[in-house]
MIDRENRO-342688 format. One record per residue (C-alpha): residue in one letter; x, y, z; residue number from 1. Coordinates in steps of 0.5 Angstrom, whole numbers, plus 500, padded with zeros to 3 digits. Layout:
+--------+------+-------+-----+-----+
: residu : east : north :  up : num :
+--------+------+-------+-----+-----+
:      a :    X :     Y :   Z : NUM :
...
+--------+------+-------+-----+-----+
This chain:
+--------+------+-------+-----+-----+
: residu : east : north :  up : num :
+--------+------+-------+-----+-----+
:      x :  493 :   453 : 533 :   1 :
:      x :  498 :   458 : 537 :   2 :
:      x :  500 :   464 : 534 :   3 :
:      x :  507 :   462 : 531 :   4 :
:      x :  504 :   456 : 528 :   5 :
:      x :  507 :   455 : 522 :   6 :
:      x :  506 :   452 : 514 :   7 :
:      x :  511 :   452 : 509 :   8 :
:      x :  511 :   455 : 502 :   9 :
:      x :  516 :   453 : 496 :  10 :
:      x :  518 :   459 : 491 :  11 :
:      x :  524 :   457 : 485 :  12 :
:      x :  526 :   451 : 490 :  13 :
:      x :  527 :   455 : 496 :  14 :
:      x :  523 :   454 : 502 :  15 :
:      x :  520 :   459 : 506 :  16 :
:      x :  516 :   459 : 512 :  17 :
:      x :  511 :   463 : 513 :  18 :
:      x :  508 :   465 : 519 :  19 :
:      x :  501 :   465 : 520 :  20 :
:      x :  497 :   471 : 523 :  21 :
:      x :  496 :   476 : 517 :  22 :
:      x :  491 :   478 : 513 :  23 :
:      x :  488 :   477 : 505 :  24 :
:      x :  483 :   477 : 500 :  25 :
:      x :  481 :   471 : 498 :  26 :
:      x :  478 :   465 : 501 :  27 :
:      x :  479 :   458 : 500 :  28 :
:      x :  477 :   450 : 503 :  29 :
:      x :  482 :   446 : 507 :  30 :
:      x :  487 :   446 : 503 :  31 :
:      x :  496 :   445 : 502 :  32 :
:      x :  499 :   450 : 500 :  33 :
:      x :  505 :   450 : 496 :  34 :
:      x :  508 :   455 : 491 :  35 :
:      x :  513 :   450 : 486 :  36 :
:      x :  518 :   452 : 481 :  37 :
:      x :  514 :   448 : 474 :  38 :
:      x :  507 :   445 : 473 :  39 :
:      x :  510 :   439 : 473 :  40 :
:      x :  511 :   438 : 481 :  41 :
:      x :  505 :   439 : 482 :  42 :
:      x :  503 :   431 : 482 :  43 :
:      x :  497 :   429 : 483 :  44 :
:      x :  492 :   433 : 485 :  45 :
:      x :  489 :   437 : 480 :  46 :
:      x :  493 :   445 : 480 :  47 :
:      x :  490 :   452 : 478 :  48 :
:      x :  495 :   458 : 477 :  49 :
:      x :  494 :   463 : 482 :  50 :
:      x :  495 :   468 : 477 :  51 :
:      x :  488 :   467 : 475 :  52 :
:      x :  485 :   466 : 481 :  53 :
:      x :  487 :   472 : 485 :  54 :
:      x :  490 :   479 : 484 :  55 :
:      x :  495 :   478 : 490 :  56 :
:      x :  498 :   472 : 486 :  57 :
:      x :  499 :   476 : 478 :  58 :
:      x :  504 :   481 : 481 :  59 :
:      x :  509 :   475 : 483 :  60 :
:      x :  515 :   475 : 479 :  61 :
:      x :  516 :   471 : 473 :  62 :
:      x :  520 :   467 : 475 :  63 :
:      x :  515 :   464 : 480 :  64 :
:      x :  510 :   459 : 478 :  65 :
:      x :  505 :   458 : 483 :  66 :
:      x :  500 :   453 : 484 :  67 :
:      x :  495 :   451 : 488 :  68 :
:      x :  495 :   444 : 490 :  69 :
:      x :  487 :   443 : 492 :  70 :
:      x :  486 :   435 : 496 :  71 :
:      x :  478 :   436 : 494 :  72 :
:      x :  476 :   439 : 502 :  73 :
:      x :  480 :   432 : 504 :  74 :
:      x :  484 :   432 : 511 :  75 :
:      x :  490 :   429 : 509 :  76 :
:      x :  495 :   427 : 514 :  77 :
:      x :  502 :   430 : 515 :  78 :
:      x :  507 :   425 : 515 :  79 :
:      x :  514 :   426 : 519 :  80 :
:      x :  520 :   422 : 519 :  81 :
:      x :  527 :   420 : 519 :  82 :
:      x :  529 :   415 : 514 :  83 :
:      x :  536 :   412 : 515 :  84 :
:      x :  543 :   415 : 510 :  85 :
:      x :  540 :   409 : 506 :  86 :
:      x :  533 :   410 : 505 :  87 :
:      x :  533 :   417 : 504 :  88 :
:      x :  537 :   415 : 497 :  89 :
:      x :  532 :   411 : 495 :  90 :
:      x :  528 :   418 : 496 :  91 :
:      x :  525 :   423 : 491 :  92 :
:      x :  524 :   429 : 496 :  93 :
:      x :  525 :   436 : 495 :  94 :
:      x :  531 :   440 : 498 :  95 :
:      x :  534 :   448 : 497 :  96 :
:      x :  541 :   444 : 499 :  97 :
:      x :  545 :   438 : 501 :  98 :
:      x :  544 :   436 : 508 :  99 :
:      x :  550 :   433 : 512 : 100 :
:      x :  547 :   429 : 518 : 101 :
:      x :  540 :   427 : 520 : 102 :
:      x :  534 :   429 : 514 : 103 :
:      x :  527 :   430 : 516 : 104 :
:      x :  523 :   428 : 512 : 105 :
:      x :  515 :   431 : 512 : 106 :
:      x :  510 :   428 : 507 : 107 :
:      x :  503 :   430 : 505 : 108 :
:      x :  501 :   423 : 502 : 109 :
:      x :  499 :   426 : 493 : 110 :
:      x :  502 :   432 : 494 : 111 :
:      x :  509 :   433 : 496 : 112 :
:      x :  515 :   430 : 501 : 113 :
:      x :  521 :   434 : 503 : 114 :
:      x :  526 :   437 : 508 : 115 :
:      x :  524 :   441 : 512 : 116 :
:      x :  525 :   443 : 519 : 117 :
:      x :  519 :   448 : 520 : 118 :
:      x :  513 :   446 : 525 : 119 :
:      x :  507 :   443 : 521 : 120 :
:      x :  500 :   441 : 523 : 121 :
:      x :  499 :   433 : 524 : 122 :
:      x :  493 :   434 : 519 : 123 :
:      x :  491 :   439 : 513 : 124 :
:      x :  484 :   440 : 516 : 125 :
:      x :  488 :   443 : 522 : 126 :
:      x :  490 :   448 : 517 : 127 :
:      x :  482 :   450 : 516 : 128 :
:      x :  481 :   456 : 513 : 129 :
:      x :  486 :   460 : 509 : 130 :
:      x :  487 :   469 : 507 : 131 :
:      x :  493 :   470 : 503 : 132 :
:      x :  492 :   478 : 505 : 133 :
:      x :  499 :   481 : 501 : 134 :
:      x :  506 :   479 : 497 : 135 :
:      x :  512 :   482 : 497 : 136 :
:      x :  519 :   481 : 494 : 137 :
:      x :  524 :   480 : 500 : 138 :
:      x :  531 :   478 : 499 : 139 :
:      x :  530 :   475 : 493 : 140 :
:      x :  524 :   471 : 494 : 141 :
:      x :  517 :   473 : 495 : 142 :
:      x :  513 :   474 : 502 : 143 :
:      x :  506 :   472 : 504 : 144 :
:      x :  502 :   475 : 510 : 145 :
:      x :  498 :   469 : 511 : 146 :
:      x :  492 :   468 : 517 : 147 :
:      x :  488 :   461 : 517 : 148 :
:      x :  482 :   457 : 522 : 149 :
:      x :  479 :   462 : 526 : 150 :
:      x :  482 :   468 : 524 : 151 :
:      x :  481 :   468 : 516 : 152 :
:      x :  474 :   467 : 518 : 153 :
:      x :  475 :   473 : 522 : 154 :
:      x :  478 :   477 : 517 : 155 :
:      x :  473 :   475 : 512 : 156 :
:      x :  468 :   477 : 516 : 157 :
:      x :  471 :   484 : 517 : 158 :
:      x :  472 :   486 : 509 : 159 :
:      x :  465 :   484 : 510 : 160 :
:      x :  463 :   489 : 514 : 161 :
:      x :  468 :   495 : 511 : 162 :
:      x :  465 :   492 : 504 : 163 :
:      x :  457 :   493 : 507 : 164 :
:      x :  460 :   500 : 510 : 165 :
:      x :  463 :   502 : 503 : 166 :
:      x :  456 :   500 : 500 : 167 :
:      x :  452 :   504 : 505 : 168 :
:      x :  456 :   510 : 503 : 169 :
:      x :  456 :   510 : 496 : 170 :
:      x :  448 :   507 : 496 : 171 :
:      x :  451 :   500 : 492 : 172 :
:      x :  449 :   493 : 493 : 173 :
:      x :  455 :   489 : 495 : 174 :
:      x :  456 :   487 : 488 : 175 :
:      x :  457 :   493 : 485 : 176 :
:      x :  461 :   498 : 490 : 177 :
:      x :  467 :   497 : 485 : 178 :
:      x :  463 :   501 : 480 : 179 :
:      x :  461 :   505 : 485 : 180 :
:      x :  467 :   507 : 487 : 181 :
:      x :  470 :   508 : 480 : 182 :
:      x :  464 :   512 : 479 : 183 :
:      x :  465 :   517 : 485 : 184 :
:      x :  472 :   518 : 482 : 185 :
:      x :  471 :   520 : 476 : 186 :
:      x :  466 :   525 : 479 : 187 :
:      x :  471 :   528 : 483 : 188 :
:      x :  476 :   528 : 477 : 189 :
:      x :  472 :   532 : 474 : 190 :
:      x :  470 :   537 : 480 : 191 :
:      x :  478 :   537 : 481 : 192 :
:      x :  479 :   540 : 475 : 193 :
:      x :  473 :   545 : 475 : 194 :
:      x :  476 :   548 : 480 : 195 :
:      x :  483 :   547 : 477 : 196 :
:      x :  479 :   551 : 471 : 197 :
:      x :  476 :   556 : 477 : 198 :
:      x :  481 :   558 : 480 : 199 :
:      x :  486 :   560 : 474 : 200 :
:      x :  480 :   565 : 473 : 201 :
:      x :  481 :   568 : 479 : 202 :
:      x :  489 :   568 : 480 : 203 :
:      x :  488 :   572 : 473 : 204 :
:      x :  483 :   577 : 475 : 205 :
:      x :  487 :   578 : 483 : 206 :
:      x :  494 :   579 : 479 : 207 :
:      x :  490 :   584 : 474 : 208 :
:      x :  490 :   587 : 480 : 209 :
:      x :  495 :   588 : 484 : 210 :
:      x :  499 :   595 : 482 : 211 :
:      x :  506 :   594 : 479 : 212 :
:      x :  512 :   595 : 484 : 213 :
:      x :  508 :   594 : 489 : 214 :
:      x :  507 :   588 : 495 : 215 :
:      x :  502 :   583 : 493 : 216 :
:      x :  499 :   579 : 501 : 217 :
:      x :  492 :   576 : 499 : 218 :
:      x :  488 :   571 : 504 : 219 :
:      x :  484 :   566 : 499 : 220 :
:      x :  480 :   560 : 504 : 221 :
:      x :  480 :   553 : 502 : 222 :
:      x :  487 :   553 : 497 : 223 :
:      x :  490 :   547 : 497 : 224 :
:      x :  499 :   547 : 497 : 225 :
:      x :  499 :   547 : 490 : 226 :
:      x :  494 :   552 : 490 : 227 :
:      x :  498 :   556 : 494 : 228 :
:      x :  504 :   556 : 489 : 229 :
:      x :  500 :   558 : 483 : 230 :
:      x :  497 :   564 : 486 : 231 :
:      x :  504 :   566 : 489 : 232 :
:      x :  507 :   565 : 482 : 233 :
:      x :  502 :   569 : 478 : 234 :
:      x :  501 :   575 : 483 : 235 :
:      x :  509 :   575 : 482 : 236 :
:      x :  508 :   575 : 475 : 237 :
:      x :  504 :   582 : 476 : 238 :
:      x :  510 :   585 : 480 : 239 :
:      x :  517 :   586 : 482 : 240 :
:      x :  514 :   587 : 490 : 241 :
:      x :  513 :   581 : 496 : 242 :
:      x :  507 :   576 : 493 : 243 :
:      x :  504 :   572 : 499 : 244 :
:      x :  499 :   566 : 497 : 245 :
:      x :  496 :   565 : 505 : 246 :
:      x :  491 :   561 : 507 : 247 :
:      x :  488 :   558 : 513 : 248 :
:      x :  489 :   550 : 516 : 249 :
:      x :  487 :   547 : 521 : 250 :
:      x :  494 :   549 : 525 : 251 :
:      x :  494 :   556 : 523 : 252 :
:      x :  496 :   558 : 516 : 253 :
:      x :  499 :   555 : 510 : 254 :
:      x :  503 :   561 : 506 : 255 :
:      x :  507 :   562 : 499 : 256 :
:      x :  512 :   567 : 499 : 257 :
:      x :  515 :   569 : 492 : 258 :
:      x :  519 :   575 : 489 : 259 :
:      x :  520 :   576 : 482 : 260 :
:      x :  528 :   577 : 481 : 261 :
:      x :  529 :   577 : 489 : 262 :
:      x :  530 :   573 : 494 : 263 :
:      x :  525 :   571 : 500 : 264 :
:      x :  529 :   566 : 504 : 265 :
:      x :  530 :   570 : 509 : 266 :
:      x :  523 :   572 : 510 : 267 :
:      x :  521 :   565 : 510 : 268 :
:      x :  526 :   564 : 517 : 269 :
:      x :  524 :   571 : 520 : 270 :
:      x :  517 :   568 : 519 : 271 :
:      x :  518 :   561 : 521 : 272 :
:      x :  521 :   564 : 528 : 273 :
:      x :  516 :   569 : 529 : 274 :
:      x :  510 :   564 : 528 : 275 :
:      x :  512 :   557 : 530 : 276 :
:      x :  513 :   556 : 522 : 277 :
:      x :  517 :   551 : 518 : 278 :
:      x :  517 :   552 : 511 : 279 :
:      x :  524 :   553 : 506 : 280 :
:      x :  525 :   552 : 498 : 281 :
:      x :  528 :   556 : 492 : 282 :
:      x :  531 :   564 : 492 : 283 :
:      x :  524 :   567 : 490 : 284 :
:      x :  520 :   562 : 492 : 285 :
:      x :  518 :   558 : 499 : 286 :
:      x :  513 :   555 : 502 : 287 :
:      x :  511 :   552 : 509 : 288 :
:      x :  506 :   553 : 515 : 289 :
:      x :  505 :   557 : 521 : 290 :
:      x :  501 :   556 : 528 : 291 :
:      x :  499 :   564 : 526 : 292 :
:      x :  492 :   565 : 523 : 293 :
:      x :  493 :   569 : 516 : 294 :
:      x :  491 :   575 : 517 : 295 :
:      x :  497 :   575 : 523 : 296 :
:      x :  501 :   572 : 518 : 297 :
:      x :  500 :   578 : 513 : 298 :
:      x :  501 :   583 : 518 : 299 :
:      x :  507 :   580 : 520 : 300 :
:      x :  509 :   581 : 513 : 301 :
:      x :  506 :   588 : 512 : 302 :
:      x :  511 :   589 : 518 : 303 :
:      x :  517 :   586 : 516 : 304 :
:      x :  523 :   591 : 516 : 305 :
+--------+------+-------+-----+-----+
């Protein structure tokens, strides 16, 4: 199949073609597809919801009933024709409108006949294996990313290998690494909320000890953006002077400057000029980045006229 091979779905009677090469996280047998407005179009073979078989499907609109029609691992052929004005009456097929002129009719024998102009394969064995990878609303309908033949198996394979990497890391077995990970989040949760607990304590015991009236320029490694905020705030709430929260980053400096009843942001553009920074915010607060390491940050600070 080349790489613009095609194969249609239908959702709330409007045909869609979905083009193949994208990716998924269920793998299925030979099988048509179609997505059908209510459980009784789906004719005779047997139909399983979607919404119960993989997660990528519960999220689609309610409107949309979805069904897998499975022909029992059978390759079934991919009838087209062009039946006369005649023939085409006596005809029950799905339409998204009326057709003026020729209609093309395509049937998969037990499973559907419609109107369609897409490109089909001659059999639904060729279609092979199928990985529907992502939905997505799109101008009032649904779009799914879809790979199938080789490339669903090499997808399949892939997620494999991220899956075994991923149980490597967190010493899981492939069956547990869900848990596994559920379990590395909830520990971090906790850690993130110790040293939330931690650093409040120390911002207190800093701001407990700035002088009054005076300027309070402090280094503290490793602090996050919202950690630089909340030292700014709390050494501001200990003087009327220039507070600055620096800390050091990969690319120079992450800084805070904040002054009760004042107005830092003009210093924050004197800053960002000097330094190779870019930051802004609100009269007595800002907050940004230079090139600058900290203690350059807060010797320029120190210096400011």
């Amino acid at each position: 199949m080349g790489k613009r091979t095609s194969f249609c779905l239908w959702a709330c009677e409007l045909a869609e073609t979905i083009t193949v090469g994208s990716y998924f996280e269920f793998l299925m047998r030979r099988v048509a597809v179609a997505v059908i407005p209510r459980p009784a179009v789906a004719t005779a073979a047997s139909a399983i919801a979607l919404g119960a078989v993989s997660p990528v499907f519960a999220s689609l609109p309610a409107v949309v009933f979805a069904c897998l029609v499975e022909l029992d691992g059978a390759s079934l052929p991919v009838l087209i024709t062009y039946p006369t004005p005649e023939e085409l009456a006596a005809l029950t097929y799905r339409s998204k409108k009326e057709i003026a002129g020729q209609v093309r009719i395509v049937t998969i024998p037990g499973a559907d006949v419609c109107a369609c102009c897409g490109t089909h394969t001659a059999t639904t064995g060729q279609v092979g294996q199928i990985k529907i990878l992502a939905s997505e609303n799109y101008k009032g309908g649904v779009r799914l990313s879809v790979v199938c033949g080789q490339r669903a198996l090499a997808e399949a394979q892939a997620m494999r290998a991220r899956q075994a990497d991923i149980g490597a890391l967190l010493s899981a077995k492939s069956t547990e690494t869900a848990n596994a990970v559920h379990r590395v989040y909830e520990e971090y949760t906790a850690l993130k909320f110790a040293h939330f607990g931690l650093c409040s304590q120390l911002f207190d015991t800093m701001a407990q000890l700035v002088t009054p009236g005076e300027d309070a320029i402090r280094i503290v490694n490793g602090l996050d953006p919202d950690g630089l905020h909340r030292l700014a705030v709390r050494l501001s709430e200990a003087t009327s002077g220039l507070c600055a929260a620096l800390t050091p980053t990969d690319k120079g400096t992450g800084y805070c400057l904040a002054q009760a009843d004042g107005d830092v942001r003009a210093l924050t553009k004197a800053l960002n000029t000097a330094l190779n920074g870019r930051g802004g915010g609100k009269p007595g607060i800002c907050q940004g980045s230079c090139a600058a390491t900290p203690e350059e940050a807060a010797e320029f600070l120190k210096n400011r006229e």
